[in-house]
C-alpha positions in Angstrom: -67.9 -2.7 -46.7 -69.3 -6.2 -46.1 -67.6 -9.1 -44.7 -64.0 -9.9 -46.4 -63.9 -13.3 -48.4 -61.7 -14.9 -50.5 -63.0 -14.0 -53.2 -62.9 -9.9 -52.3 -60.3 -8.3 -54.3 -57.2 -6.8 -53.1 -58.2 -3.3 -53.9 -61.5 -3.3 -52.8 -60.0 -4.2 -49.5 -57.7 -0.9 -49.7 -59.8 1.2 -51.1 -62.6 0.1 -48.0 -59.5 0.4 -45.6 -56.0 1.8 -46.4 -54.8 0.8 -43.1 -55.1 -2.7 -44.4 -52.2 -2.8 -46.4 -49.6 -3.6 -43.4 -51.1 -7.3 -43.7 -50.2 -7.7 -47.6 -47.0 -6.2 -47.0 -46.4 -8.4 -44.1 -47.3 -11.6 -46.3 -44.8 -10.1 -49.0 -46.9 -8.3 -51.2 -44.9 -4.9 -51.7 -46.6 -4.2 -55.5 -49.9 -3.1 -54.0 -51.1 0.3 -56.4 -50.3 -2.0 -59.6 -53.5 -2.9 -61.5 -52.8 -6.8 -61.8 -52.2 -7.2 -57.9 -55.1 -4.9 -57.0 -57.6 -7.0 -59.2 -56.2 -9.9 -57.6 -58.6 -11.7 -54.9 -57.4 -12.6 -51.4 -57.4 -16.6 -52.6 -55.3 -16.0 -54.9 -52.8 -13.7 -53.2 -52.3 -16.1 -50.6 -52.0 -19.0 -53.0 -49.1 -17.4 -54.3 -47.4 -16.1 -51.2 -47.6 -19.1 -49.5 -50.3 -17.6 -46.9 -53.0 -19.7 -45.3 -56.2 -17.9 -46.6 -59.1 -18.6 -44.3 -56.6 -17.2 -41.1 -55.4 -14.0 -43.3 -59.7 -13.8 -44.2 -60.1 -13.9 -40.6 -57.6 -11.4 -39.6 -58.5 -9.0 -42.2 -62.3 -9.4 -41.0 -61.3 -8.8 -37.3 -59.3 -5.7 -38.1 -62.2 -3.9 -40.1 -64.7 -4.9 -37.1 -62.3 -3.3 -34.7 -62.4 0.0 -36.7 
């Protein structure tokens, strides 16, 4: 998978990388296999969790490179 924006969806992050979903359950996303949060993109899950996206982008992006 290519770099991780804001704009990547939710399940295209789990789908690239299942390990990934510790850091949406850490934020407080526990709904992760339902269709409206995996169509969701990473702005707007952190939007609504309260999250600071460019960090969580950033975190999600060194994780993958680590792999």
């Amino acid at each position: 998978m290519t770099e991780i924006t804001k704009q990547t969806t939710i399940g295209e992050i789990l789908d690239a990388d299942v390990d990934t979903a510790k850091f949406f359950l850490a934020m407080g996303m526990h709904c992760l296999g339902c269709p409206s949060a995996r169509g969701e993109s990473i702005e707007q899950a952190c939007m609504v969790h309260d999250v600071e996206v460019d960090q969580f982008v950033l975190d999600i992006n060194a994780f993958l490179a680590e792999k």
